[in-house]
N, C-alpha and C positions, 0 to 999 in steps of 0.2 A: 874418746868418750869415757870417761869415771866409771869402774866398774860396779859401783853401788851407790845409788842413792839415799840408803839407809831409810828410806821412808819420810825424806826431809822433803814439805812443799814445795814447788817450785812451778813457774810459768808452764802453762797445759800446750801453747799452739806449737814452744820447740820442744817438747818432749815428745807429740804426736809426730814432730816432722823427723824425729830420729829413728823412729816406728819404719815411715814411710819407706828407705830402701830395705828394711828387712822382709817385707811384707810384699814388695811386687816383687823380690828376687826369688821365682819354683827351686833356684838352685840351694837355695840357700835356707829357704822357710820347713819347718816341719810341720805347723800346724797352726792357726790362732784363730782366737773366737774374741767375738766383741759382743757385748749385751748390757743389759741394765740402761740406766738412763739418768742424768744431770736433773738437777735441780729446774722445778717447773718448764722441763723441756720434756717431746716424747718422740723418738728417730719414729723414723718413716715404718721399719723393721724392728721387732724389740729383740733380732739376736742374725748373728753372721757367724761364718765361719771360712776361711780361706784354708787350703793345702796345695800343691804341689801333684797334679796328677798324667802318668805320664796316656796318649791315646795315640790313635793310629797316625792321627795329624800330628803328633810329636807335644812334647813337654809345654803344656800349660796350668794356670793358677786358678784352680776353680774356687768359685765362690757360691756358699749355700746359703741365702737368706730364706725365712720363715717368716710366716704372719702370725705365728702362733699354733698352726693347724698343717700346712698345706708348704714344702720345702720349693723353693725357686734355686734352679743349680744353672749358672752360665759358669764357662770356661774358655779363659782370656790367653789369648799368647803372651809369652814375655814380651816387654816393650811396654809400647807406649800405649796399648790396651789395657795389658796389666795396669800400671800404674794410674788409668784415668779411672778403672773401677776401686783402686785402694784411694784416691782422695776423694772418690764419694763417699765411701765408706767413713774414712777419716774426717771428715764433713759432718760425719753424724753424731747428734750429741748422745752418743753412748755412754756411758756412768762407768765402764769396766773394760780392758782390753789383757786379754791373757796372749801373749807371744810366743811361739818357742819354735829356734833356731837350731840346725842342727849343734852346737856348743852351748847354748844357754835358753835359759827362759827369764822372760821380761812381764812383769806383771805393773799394769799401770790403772792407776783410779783417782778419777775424780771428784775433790773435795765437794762438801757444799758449797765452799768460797770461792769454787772453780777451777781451782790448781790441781795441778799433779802430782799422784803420790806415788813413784816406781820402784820399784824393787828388780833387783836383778841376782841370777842365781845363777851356777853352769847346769849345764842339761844332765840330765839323766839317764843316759845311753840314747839318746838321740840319735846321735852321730855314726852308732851303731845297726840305726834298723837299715834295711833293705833299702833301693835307689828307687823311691817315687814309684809302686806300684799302683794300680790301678784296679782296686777289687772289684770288678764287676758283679761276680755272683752276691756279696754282701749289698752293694746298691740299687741291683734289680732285682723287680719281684719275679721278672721273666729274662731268661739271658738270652741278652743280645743275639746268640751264637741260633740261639734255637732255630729248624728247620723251617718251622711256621713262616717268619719274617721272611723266609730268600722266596718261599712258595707263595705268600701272598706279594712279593715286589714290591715291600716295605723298606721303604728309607729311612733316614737317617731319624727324620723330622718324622715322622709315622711311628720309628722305635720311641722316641722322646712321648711321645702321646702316648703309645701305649704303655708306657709304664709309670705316666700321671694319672693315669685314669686309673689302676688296676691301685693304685695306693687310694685312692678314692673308694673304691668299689668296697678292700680290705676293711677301711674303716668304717663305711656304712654295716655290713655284711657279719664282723665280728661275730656279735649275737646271735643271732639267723644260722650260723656255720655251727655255733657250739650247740644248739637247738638240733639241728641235726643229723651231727653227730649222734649225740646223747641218745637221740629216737634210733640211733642206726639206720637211715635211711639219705637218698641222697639226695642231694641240693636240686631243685628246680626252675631253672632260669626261661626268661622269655625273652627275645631281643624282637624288637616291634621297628620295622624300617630297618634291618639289617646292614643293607646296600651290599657294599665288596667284604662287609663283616671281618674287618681287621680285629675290632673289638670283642666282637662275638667268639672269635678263634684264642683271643688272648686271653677272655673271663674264662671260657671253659677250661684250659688248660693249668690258669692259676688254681681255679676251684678246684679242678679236680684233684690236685694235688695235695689237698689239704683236708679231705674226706675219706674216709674208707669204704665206705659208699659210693664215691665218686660224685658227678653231678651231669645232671640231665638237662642238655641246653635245646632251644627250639628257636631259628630262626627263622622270622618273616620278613618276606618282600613283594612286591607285586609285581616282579619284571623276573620273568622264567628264567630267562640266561643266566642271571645274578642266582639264582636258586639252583638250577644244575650246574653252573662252576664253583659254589660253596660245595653245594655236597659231593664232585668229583674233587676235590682238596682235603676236602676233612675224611672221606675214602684212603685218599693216597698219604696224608698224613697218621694215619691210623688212630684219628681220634672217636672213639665208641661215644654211644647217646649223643653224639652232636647232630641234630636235624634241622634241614632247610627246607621251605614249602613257602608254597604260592598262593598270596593272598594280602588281605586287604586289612588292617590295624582292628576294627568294627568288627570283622569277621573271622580274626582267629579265634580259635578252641584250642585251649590248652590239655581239654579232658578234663577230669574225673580228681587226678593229681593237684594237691595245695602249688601253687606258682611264691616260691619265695623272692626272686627277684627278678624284676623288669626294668629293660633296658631299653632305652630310645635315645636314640643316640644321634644328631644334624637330623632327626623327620621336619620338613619343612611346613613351615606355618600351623597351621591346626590340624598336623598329623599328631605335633607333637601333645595339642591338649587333647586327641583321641586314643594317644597312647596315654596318658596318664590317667583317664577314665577307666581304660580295660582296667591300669593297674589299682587304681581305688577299687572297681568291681570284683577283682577277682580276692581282696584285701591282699595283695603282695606286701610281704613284709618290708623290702627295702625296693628305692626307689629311686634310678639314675636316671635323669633326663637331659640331655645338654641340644638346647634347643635352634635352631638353626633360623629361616625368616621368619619374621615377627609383622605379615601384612595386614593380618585381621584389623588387630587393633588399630596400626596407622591410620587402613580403611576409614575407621572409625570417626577419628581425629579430624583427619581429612571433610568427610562426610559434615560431621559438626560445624568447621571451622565455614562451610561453603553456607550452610543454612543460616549462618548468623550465630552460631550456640557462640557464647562465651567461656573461658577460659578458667578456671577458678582464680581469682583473685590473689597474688601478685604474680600468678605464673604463666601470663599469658606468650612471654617470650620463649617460655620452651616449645611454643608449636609457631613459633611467628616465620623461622627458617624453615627449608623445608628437612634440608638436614640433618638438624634438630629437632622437629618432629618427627625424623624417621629413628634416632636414636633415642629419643623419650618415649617413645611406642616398644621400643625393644625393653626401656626399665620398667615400664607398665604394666606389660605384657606380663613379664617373669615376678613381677613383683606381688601381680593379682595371680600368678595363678601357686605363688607359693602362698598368698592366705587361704586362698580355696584348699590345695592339701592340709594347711593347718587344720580346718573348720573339716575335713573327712578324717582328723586324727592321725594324721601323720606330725612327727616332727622334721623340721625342714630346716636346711643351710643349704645358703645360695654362694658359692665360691668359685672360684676360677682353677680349672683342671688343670691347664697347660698353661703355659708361656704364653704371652700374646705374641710372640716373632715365630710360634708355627702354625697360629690357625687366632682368625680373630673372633672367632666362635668357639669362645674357650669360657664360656658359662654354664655349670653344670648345679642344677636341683638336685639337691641329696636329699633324699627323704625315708626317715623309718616309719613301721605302725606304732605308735604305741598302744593300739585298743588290740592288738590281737585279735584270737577270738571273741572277745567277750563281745557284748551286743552295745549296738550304736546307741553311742548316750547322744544327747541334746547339744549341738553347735553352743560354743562356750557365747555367751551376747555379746559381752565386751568387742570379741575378736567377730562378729557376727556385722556388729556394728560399724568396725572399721575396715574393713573390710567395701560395706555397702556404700560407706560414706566414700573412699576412694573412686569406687567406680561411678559412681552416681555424680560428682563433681566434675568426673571426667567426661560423663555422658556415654559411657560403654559398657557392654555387656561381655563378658570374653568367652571366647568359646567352649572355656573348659566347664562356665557353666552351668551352661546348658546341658551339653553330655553329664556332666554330675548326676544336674534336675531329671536326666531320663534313664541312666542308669542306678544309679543307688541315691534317689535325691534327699534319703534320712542323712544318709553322710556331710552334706555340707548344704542343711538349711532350707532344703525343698527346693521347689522348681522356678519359687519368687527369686533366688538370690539374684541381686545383680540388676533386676529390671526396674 
């Protein structure tokens, strides 16, 4: 292979195929990142990143795509794994690929005419760094190593979650945390349906970390066991202000104390739109929900389809399976009750926390206030409107609301929304 292209065009499909064994070999690769985008194309991903990282199952090629927001890291054994994630990648009409081998680095771009323009250089002490380490503490916001994980009998796929969510949590929370600070006082968390509270143990011990103040977590459940085995862990863990208690979503009291963030995290069905009632109610500033079954509305669907209701117009095949009315009731679902937080003033993004190969309940509402304190203005129409016009065509009411209409019904439009 020519040690320099000089930057002279040439054919794009064999110069990505000369790419190819540098990029599945961990032995051989130090780094490369591919991004940007060809001429009236747009990859799947608008950026990658492959390295060489070594783990307890031994030296494989990981790879980090992003949507923009939200990092996605699988990690391939050498072979024939490795190489069938690098011709996907390679597949992708990326507009840029930056290379670098332990002796050289390969910069390659794609013209507007479609060819290739590479450039090639020797590396830069490449060859010199260390053998494929694997920084963990730079990559987690919680190490792996921590005692919490071996005490709640969290796995592998449990670790992987909790430190999707907790880059989730950081990003909403930002604001909220420097607020906090600044006031010198600490953070006040609510987790609503706690369950075995993996999560619950992994928010408090990030936050705390990040406060001088510290942060005051409160978990609820309604099943005593789960409440006295939380707080004999978070005891023998020695985590302070961490509390668990018995009781009902409807029926907690947070006290007296402003509640900055609420957490609901799989509450099933319309737990989950009575946990985000309390947290409209109590105006929490930031807002995690990752919602778990989604029966109300299929109910709904269901109910409609039996009485004759029709279907809005051309969509009637999304409820013709039954299948597919139970997964059209899940986009429904989330989809109506993030305009209802809009129309209570929140800003809302609906993304994916985890991986779908460790939980297929990997939908998580992100929601901030932005009215703060100030006093509830007037549901924006526009979004008042479409909002109504979604539910109304579908012939549903969602749960959330209703709870709205009886707990703070100025926040999203009074007690009519929806019916």
């Amino acid at each position: 292979m020519p040690r320099d292209y000089g930057g002279v065009p040439e054919p794009l499909e064999p110069a990505l195929a000369r790419l190819r064994p540098l990029l599945a070999d961990p032995m051989r690769l130090v780094r490369a990142v591919a991004g940007g985008r060809r001429r009236g194309t747009r990859p799947s991903v608008p950026r990658a990143e492959l390295r060489p990282v070594t783990l307890k199952a031994g030296l494989r090629l990981q790879v980090v795509t992003t949507d923009g927001r939200t990092p996605t890291t699988r990690n391939h054994p050498p072979g024939e794994e490795a190489e069938r994630a690098v011709d996907a990648l390679l597949a992708e009409p990326f507009g840029t690929w930056h290379v670098e081998t332990r002796d050289e680095v390969i910069q390659l771009r794609v013209t507007k005419s479609g060819d290739a323009q590479v450039h090639r250089a020797a590396s830069a002490g490449a060859a010199d760094r260390p053998a494929l380490p694997h920084d963990r503490a730079k990559r987690h916001l919680l190490d792996p190593g921590d005692p919490l994980f071996a005490a709640l009998g969290a796995d592998g796929d449990k670790r992987r979650q909790v430190d999707a969510f907790l880059r989730q949590l950081a990003a909403a929370s930002a604001r909220t945390i420097e607020r906090a600070r600044a006031a010198g006082r600490p953070l006040r968390v609510v987790d609503l349906g706690c369950g075995n509270a993996y999560l619950t143990f992994a928010a408090h011990r990030h936050l705390g970390a990040l406060l001088p103040a510290g942060v005051r977590t409160l978990g609820v459940d309604v099943r005593p066991e789960l409440a006295e085995r939380n707080t004999r862990l978070a005891r023998e863990l020695g985590l302070a202000h961490l509390e668990f208690t018995v009781g009902t979503i409807e029926n907690t009291d947070p006290g007296t104390e402003v509640v900055d963030v609420v957490l609901a995290l799989h509450a099933c069905d319309t737990a989950t739109d009575d946990a985000l009632a309390r947290a409209v109610e109590w105006r929490a500033a930031v807002v995690l929900a990752a919602p778990c079954c989604h029966h109300d509305i299929q109910r709904q669907l269901d109910a409609a389809r039996a009485d004759g209701g029709t279907p809005p117009a051309p969509y009637a095949a999304f409820v013709r399976h039954p299948i597919l009315r139970e997964r059209f009731a899940d986009l429904l679902t989330d989809a109506l009750r993030a305009q209802l937080l809009r129309l209570a003033g929140y800003t809302v993004e609906v993304v994916e926390f985890v991986d779908s190969r460790h939980t297929s309940r990997n939908v998580l509402l992100r929601a901030e206030d932005r009215r703060g304190a100030a006093p509830a203005a007037p549901a924006d129409e526009a979004l008042q409107a479409e909002y109504a016009e979604l539910a109304a065509a579908w012939q549903v009411r969602p749960a959330l609301a209703a709870r709205l209409g009886r707990v703070a019904p100025e926040t999203a439009g009074g007690d009519g929304i929806g019916s």
